[in-house]
MDTraj code that builds the backbone (N, CA, C; nanometers):
import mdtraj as md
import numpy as np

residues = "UNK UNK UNK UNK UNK UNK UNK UNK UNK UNK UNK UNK UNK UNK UNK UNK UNK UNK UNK UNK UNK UNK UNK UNK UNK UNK UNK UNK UNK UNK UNK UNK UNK UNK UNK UNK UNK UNK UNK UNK UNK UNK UNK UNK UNK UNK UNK UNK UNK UNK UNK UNK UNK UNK UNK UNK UNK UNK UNK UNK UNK UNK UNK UNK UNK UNK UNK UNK UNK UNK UNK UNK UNK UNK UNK UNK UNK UNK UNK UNK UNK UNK UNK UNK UNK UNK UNK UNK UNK UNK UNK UNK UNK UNK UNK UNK UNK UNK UNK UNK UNK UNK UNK UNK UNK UNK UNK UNK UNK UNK UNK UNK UNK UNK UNK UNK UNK UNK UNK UNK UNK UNK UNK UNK UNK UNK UNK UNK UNK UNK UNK UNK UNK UNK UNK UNK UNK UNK UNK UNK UNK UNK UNK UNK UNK UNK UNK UNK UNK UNK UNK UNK UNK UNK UNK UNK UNK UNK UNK UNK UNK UNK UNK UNK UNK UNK UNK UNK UNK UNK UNK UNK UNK UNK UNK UNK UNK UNK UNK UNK UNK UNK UNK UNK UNK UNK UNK UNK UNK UNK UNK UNK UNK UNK UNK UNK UNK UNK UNK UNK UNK UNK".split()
xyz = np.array([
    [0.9795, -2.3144, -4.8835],
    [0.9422, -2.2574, -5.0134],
    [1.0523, -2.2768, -5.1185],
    [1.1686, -2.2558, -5.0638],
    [1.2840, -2.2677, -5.1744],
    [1.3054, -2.4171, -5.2319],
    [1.2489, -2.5125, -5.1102],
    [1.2719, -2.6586, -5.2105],
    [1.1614, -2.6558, -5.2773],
    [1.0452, -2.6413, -5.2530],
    [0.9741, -2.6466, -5.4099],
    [1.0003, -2.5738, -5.4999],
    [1.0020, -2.4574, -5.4921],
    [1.0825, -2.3919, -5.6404],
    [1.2236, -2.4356, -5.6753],
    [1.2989, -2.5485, -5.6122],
    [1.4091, -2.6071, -5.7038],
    [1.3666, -2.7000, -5.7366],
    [1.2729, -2.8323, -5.6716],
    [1.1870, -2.9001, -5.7749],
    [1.1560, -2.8792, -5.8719],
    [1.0396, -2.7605, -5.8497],
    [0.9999, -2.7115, -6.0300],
    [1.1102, -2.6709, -6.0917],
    [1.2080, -2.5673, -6.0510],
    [1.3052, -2.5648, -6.1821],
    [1.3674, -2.6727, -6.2438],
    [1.4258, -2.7929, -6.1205],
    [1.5054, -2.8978, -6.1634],
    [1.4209, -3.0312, -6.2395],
    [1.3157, -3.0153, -6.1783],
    [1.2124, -3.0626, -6.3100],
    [1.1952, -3.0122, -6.4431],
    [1.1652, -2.8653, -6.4555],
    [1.2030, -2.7894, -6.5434],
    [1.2277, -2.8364, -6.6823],
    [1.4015, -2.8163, -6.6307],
    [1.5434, -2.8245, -6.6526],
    [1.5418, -3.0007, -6.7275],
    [1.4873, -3.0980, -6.6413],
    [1.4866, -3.1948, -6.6841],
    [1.3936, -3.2576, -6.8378],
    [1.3103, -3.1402, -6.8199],
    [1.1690, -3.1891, -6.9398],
    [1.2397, -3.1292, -7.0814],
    [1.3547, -2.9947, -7.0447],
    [1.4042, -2.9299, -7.1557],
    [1.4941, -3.0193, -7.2171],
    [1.5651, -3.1255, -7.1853],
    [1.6499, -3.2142, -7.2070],
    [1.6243, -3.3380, -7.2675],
    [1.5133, -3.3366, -7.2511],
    [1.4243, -3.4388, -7.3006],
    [1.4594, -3.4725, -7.4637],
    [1.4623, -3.6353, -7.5550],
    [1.4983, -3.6648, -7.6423],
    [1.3607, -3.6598, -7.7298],
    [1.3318, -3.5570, -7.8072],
    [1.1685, -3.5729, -7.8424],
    [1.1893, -3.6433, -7.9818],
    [1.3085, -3.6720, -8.0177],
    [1.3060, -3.7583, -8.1191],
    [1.3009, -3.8849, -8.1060],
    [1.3019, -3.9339, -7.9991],
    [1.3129, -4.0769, -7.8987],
    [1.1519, -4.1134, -7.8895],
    [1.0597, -3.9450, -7.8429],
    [0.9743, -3.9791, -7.7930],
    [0.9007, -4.0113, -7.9315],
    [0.9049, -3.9438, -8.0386],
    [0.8183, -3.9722, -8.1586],
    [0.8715, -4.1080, -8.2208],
    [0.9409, -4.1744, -8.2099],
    [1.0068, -4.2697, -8.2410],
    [0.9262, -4.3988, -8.1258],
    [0.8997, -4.3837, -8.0205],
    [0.8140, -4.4899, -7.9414],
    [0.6840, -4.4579, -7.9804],
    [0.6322, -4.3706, -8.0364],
    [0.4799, -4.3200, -8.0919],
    [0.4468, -4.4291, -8.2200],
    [0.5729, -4.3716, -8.3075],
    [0.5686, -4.4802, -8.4164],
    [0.5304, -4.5763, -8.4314],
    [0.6241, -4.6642, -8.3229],
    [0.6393, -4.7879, -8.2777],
    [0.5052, -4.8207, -8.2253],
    [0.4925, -4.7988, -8.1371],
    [0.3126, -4.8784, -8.0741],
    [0.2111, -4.8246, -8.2036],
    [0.1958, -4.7416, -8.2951],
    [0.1343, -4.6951, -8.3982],
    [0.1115, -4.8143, -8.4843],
    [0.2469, -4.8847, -8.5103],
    [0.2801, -5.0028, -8.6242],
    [0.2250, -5.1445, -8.5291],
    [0.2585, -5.1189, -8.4119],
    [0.2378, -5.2820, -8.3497],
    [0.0549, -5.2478, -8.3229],
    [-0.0284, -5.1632, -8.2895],
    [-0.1297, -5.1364, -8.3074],
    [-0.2023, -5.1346, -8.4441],
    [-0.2135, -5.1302, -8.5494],
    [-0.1869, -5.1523, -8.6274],
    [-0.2363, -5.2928, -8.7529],
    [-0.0801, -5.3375, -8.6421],
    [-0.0635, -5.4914, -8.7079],
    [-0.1006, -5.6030, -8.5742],
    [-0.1718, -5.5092, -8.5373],
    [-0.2492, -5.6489, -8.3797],
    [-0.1183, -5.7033, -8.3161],
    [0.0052, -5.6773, -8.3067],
    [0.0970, -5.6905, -8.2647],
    [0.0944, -5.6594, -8.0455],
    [0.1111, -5.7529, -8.0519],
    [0.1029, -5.7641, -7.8495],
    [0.1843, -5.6246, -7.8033],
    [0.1816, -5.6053, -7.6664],
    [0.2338, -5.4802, -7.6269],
    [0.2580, -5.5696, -7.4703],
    [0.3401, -5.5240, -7.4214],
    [0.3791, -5.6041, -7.2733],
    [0.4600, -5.4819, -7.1768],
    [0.4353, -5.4535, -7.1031],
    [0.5103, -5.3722, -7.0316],
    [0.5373, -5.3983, -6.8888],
    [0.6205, -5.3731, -6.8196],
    [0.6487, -5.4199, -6.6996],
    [0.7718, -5.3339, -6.6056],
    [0.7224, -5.3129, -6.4736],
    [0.8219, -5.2319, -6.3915],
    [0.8135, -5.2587, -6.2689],
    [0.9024, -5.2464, -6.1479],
    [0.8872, -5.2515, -6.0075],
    [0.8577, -5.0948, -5.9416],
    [0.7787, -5.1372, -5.8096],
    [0.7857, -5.0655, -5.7620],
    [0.7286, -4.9424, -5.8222],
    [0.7011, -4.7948, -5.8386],
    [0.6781, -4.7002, -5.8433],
    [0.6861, -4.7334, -6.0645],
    [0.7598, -4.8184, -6.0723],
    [0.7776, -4.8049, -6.2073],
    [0.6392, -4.9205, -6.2457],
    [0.5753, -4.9803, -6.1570],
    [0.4907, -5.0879, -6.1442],
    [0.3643, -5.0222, -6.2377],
    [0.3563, -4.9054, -6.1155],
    [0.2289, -4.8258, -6.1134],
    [0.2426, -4.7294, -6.2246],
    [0.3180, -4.6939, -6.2840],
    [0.3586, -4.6192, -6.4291],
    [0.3043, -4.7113, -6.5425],
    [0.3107, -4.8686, -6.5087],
    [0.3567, -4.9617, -6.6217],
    [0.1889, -4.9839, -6.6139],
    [0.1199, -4.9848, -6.5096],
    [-0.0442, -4.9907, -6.4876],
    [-0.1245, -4.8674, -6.5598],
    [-0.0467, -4.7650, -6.5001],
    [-0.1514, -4.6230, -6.5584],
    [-0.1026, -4.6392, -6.7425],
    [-0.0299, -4.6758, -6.7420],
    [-0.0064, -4.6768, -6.9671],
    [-0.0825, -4.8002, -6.9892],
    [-0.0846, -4.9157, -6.8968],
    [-0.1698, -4.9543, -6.9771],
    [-0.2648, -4.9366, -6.9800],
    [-0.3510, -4.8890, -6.8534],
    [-0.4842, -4.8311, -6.8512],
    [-0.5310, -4.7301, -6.9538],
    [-0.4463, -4.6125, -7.0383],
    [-0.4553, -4.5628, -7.0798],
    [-0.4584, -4.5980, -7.2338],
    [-0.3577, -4.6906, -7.2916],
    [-0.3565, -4.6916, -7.3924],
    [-0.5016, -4.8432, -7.4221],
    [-0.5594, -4.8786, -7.3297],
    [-0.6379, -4.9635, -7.3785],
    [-0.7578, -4.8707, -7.3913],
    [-0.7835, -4.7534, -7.2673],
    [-0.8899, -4.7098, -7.2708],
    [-0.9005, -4.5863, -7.3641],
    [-0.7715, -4.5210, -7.3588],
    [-0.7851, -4.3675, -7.3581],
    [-0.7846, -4.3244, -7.5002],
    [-0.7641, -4.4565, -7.6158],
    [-0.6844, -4.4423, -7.7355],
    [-0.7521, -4.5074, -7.8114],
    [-0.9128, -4.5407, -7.7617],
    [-0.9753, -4.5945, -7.8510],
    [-1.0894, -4.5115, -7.9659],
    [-1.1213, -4.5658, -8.1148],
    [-1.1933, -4.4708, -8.1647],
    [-1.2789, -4.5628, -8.2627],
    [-1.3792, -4.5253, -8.3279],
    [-1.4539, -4.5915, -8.3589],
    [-1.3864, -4.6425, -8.5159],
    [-1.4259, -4.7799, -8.5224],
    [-1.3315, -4.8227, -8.6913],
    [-1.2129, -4.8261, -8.6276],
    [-1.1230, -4.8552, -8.5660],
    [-0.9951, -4.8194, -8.6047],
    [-0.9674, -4.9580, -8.4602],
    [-0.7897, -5.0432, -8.4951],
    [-0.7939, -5.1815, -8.3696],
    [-0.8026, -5.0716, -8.2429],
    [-0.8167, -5.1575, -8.1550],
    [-0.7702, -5.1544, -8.0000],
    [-0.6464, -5.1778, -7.9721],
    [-0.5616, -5.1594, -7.8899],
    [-0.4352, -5.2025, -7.8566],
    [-0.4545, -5.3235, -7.7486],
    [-0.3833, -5.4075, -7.7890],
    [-0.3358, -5.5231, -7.7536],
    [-0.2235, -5.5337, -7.6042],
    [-0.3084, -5.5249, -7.4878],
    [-0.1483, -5.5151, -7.3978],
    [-0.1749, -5.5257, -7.2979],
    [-0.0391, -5.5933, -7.2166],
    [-0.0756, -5.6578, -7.0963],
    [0.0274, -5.6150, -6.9980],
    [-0.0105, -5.5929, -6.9196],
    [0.0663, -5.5448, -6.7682],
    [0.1400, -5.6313, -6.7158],
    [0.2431, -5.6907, -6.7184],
    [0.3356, -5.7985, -6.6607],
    [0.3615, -5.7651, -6.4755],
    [0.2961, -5.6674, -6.4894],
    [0.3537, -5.6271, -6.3175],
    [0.2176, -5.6773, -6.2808],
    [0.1143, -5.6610, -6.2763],
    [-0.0459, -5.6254, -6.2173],
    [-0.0616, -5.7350, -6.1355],
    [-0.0546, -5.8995, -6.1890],
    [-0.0761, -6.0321, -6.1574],
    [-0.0635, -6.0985, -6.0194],
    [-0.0574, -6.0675, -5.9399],
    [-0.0036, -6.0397, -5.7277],
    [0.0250, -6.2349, -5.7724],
    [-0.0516, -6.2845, -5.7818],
    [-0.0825, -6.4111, -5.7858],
    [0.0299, -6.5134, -5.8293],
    [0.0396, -6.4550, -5.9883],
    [0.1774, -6.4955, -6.0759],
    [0.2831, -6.4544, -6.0499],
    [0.2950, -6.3297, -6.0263],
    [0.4049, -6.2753, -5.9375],
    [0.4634, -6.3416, -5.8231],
    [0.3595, -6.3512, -5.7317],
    [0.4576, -6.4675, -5.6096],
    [0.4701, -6.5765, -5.6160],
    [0.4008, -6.6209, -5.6800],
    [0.4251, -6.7540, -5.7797],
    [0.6041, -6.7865, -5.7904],
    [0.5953, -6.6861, -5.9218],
    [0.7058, -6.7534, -5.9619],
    [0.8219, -6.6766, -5.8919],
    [0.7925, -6.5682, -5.8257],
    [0.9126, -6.5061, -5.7122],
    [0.9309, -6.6055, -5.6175],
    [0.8407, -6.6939, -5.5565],
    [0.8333, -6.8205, -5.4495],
    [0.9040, -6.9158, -5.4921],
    [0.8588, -6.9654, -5.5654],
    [0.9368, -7.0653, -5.6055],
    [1.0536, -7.0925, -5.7672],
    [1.1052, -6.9973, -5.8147],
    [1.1807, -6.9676, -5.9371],
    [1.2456, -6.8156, -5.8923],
    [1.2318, -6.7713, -5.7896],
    [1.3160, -6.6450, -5.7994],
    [1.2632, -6.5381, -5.8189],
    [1.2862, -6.3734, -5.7587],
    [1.2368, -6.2463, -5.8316],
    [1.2962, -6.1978, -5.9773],
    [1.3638, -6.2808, -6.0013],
    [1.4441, -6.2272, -6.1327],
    [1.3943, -6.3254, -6.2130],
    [1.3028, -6.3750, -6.2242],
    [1.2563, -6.4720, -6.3286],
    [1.0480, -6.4088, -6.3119],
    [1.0450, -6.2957, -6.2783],
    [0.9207, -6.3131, -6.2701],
    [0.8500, -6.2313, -6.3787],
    [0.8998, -6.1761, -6.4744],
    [0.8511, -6.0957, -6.5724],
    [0.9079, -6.2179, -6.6811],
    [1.0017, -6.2380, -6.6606],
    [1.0492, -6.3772, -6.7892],
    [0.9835, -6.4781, -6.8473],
    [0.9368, -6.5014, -6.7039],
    [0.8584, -6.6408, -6.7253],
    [0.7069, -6.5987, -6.7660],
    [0.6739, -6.5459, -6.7712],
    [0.5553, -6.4423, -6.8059],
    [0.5532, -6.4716, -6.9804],
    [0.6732, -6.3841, -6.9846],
    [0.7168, -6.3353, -7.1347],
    [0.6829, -6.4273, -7.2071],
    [0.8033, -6.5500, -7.1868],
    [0.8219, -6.6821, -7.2532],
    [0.6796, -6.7599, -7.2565],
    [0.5379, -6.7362, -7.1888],
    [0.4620, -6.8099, -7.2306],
    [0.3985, -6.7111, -7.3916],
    [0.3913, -6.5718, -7.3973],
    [0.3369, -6.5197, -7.4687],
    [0.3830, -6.4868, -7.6120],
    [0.5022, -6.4079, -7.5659],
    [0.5544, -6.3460, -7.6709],
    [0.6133, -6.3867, -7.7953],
    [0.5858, -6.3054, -7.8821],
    [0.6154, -6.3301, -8.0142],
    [0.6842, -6.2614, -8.1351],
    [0.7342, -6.3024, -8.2292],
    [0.8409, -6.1647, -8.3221],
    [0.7408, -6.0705, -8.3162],
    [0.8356, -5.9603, -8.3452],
    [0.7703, -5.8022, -8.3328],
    [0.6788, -5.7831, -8.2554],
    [0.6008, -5.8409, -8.1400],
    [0.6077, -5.7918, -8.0338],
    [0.6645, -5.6922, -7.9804],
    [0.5672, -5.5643, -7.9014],
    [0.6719, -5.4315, -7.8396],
    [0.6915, -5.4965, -7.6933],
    [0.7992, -5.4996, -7.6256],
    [0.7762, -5.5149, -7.4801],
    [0.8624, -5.3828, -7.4326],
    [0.8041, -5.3516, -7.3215],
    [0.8263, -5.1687, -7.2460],
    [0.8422, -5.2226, -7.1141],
    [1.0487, -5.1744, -7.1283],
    [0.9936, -5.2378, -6.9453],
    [1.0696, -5.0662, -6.9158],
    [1.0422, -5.0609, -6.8125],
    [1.0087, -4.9349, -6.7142],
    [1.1098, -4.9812, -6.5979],
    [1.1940, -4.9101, -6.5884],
    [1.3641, -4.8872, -6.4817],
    [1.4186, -4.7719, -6.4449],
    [1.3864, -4.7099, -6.3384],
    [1.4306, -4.5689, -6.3115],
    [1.5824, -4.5885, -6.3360],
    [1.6448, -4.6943, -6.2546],
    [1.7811, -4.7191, -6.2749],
    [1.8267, -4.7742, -6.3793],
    [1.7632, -4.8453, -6.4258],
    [1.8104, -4.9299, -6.5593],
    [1.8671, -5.0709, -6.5021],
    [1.8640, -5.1409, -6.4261],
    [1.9873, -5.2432, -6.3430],
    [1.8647, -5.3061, -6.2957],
    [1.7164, -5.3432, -6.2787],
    [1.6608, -5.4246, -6.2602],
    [1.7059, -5.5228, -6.2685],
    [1.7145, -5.6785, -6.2102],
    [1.7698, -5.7612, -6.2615],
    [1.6275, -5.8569, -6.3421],
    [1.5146, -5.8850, -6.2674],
    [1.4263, -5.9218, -6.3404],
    [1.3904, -5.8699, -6.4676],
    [1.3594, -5.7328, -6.4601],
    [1.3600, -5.6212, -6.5873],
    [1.4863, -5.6743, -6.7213],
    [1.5889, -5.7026, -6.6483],
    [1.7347, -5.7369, -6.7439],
    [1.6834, -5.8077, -6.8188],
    [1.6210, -5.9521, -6.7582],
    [1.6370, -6.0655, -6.7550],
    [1.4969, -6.0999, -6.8588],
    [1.4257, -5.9878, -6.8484],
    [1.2620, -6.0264, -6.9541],
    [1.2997, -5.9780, -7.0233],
    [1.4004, -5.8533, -7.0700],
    [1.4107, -5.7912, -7.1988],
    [1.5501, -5.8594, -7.2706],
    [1.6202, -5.9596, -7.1897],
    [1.7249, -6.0137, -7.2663],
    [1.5794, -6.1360, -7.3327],
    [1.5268, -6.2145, -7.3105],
    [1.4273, -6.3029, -7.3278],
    [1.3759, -6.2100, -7.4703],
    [1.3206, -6.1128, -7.4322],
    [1.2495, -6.0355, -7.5454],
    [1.3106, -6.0336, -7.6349],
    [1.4055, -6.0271, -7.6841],
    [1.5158, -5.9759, -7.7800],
    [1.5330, -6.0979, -7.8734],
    [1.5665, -6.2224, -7.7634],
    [1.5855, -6.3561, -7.8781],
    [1.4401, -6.3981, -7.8692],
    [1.3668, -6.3716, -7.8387],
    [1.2261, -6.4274, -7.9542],
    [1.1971, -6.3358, -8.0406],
    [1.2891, -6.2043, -8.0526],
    [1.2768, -6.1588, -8.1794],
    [1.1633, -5.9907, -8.1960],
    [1.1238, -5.9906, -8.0364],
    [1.0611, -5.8772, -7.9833],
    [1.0956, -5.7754, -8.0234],
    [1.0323, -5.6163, -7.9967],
    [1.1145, -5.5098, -8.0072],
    [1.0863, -5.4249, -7.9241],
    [1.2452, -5.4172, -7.8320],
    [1.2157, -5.3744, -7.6557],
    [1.2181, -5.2129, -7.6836],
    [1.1521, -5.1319, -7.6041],
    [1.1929, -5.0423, -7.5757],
    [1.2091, -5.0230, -7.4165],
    [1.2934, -4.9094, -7.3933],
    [1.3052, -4.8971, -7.2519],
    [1.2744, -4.7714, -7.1831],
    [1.2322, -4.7286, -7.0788],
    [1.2192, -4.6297, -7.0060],
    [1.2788, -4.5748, -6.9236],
    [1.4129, -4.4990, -6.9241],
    [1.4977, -4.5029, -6.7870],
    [1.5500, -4.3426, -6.7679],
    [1.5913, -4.3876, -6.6566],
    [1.6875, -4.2140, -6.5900],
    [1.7931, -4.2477, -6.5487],
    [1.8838, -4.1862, -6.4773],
    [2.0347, -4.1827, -6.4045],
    [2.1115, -4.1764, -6.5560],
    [2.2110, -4.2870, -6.5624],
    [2.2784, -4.3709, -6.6687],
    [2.2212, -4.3837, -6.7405],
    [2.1164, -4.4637, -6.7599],
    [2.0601, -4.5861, -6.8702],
    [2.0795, -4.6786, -6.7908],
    [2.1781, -4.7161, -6.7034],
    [2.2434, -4.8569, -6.6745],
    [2.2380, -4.9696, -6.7567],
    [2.2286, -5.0509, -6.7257],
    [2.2347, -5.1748, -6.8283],
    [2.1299, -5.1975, -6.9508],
    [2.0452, -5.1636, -6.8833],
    [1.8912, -5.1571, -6.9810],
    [1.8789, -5.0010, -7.1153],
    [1.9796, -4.9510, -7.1439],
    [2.0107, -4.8752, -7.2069],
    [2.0450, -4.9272, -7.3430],
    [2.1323, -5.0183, -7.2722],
    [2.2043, -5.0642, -7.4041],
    [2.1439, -5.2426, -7.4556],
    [2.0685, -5.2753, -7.3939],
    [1.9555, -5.3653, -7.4064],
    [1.8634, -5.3971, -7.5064],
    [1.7628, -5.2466, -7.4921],
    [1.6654, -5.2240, -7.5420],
    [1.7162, -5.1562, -7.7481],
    [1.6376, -5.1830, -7.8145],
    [1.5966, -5.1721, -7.9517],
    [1.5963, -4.9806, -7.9345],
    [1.5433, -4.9626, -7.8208],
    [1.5147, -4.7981, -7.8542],
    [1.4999, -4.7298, -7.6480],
    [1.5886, -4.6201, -7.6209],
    [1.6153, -4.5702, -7.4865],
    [1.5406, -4.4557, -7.4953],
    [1.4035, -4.4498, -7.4420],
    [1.3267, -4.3346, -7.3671],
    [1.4555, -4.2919, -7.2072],
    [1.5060, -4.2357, -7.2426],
    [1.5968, -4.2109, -7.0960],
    [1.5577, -4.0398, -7.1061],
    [1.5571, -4.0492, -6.9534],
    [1.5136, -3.9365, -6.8698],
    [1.6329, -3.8920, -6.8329],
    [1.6959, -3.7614, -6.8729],
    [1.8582, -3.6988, -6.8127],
    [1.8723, -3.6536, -6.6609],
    [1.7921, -3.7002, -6.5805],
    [1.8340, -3.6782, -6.4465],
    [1.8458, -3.8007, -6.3423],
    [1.8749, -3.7926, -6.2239],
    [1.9789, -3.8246, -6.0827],
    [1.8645, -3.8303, -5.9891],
    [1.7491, -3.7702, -6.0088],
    [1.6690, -3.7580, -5.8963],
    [1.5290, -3.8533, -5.9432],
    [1.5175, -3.9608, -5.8320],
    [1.4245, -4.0651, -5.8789],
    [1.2791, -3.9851, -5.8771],
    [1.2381, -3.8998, -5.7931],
    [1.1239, -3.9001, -5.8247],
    [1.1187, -3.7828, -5.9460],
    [1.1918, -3.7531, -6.0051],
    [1.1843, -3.6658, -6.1198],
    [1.1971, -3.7392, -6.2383],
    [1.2488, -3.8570, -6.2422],
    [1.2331, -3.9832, -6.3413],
    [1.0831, -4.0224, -6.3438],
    [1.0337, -4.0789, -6.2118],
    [0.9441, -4.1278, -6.2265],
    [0.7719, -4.0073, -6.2976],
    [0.8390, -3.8953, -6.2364],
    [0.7268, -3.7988, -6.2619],
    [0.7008, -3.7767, -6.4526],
    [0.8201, -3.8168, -6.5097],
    [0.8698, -3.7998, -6.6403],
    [0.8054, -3.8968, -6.7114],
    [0.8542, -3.9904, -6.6453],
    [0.7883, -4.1616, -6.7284],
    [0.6443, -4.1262, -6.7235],
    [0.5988, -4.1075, -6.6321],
    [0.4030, -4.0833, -6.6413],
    [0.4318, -3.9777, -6.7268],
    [0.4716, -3.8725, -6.7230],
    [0.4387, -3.7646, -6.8027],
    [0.4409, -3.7928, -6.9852],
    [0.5623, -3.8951, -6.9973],
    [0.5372, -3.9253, -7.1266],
    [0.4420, -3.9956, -7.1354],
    [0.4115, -4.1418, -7.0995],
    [0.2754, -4.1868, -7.1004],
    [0.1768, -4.1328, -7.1639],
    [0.1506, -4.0266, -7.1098],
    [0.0259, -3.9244, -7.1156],
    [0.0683, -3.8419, -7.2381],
    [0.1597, -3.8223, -7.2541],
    [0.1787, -3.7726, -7.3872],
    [0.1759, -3.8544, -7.5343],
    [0.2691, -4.0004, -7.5048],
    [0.2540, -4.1109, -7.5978],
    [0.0821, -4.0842, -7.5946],
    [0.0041, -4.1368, -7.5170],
    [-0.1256, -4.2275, -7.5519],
    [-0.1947, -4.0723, -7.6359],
    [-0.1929, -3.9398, -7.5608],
    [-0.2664, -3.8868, -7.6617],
    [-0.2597, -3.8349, -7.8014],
    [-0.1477, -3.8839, -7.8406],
    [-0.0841, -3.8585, -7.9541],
    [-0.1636, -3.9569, -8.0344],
    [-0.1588, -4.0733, -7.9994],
    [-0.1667, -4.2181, -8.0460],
    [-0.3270, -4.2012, -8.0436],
    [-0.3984, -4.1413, -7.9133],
    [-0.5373, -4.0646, -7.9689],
    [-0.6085, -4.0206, -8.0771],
    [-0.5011, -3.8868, -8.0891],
    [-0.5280, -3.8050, -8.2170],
    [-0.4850, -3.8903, -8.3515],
    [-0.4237, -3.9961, -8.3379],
    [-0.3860, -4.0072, -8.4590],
    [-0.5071, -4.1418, -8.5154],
    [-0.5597, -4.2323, -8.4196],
    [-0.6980, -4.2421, -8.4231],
    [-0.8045, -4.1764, -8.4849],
    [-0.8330, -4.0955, -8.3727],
    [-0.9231, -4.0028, -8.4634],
    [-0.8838, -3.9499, -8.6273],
    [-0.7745, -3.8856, -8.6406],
    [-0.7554, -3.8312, -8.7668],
    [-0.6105, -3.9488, -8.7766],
    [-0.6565, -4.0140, -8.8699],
    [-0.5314, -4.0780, -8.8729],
    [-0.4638, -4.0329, -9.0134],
    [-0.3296, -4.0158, -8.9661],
    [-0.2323, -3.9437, -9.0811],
    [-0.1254, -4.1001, -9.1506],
    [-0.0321, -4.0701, -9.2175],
    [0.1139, -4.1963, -9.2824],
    [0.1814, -4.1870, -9.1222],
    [0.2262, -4.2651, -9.1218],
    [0.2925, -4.3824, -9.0342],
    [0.4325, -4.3347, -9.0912],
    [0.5452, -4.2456, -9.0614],
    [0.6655, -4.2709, -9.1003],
    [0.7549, -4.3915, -9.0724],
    [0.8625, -4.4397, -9.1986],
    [0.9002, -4.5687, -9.1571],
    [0.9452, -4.5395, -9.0293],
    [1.0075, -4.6692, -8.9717],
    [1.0998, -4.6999, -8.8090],
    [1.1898, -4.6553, -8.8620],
    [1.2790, -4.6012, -8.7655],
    [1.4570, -4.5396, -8.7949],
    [1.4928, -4.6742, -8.8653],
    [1.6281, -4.6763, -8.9481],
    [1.6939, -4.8147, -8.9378],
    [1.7543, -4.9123, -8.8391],
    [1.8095, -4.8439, -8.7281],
    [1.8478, -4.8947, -8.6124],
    [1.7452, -4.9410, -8.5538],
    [1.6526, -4.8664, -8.5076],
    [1.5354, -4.9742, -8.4282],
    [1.4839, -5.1239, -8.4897],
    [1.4652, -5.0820, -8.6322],
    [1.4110, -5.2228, -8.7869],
    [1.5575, -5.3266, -8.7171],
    [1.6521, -5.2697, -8.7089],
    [1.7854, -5.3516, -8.7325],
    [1.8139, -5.4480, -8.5917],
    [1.7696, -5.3256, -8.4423],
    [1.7691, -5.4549, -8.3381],
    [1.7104, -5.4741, -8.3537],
    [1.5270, -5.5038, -8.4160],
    [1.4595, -5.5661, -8.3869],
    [1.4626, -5.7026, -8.4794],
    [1.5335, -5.7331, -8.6013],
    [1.5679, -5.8135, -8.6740],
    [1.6674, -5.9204, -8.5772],
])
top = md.Topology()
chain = top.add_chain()
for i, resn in enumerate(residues, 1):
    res = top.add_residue(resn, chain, resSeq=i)
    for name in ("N", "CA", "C"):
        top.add_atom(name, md.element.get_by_symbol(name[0]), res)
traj = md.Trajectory(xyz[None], top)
């Protein structure tokens, strides 16, 4: 009994810490690239795979309204096919890259999803993203690790414990898309992007 009630508190504890100026700031962002028919790409391993599946499931399905675009976006993890593909023969660290490089385009959002931040494939599609001029955001916990300082804009989760990262990342998800819902339905002004985000993404 006592480890689930330090779960819930240390979960808690973790949601209170939370950067909600970070989070309205990635709202923005898919708001403007939705919008402007602007692509959406997201991609994660492992447990961050299935995070990177349920947002997109959501924001294609969950966020649609009548009159108003669809979002544009593609699951870089989903592909089993392309995936061993190019993990077979080009490497696991080239398998979200090579993806990228056939699609992507300026201002493009790409969302890659890293409990740790130190993916090396993950590294390796959002260094790609950056010089075609993309605008990465990232999803992470622990550090940030490398992918912190990477990305255009850090959704980071302040805790140590992976499955309390991962429970977080879905949890925003679900919070991004219904926001991005309501604002569908009643759609309100678009505040500009911070300057820093406009500035890596330039």
């Amino acid at each position: 009994m006592n480890q689930i009630r330090n779960y819930i508190s240390s979960l808690q504890n973790t949601l209170d810490h939370l950067d909600v100026e970070s989070i309205d700031q990635v709202i923005a962002i898919l708001q403007v690239a939705r919008l402007n028919r602007r692509q959406i790409f997201i991609m994660g391993n492992g447990g961050s795979a299935s995070t990177a599946s349920h947002f997109v499931c959501d924001l294609v399905k969950n966020t649609r309204a009548p009159g108003y675009p669809d979002f544009r976006v593609i699951n870089l993890s989903d592909n089993m096919a392309i995936l061993s593909a190019y993990a077979n023969d080009e490497g696991y660290e080239n398998v979200f890259a090579q993806q990228l490089a056939s699609f992507v385009q300026p201002d493009d959002v790409v969302i890659a999803i890293s409990t740790s931040g130190n993916s090396p494939n993950v590294l390796k599609a959002v260094r790609l993203a950056n010089q075609r001029g993309a605008l990465t955001i990232g999803f992470t916990g622990f550090n940030g690790g490398q992918l912190a300082s990477l990305v255009a804009l850090d959704m980071h989760v302040p805790s140590r414990i992976i499955e309390h990262i991962e429970d977080v990342h879905l949890m925003l998800e679900h919070l991004i898309c219904q926001n991005l819902r309501q604002q569908a339905l009643q759609p309100v002004m678009i505040d500009p992007l911070p300057e820093h985000v406009v500035a890596a993404a330039d």
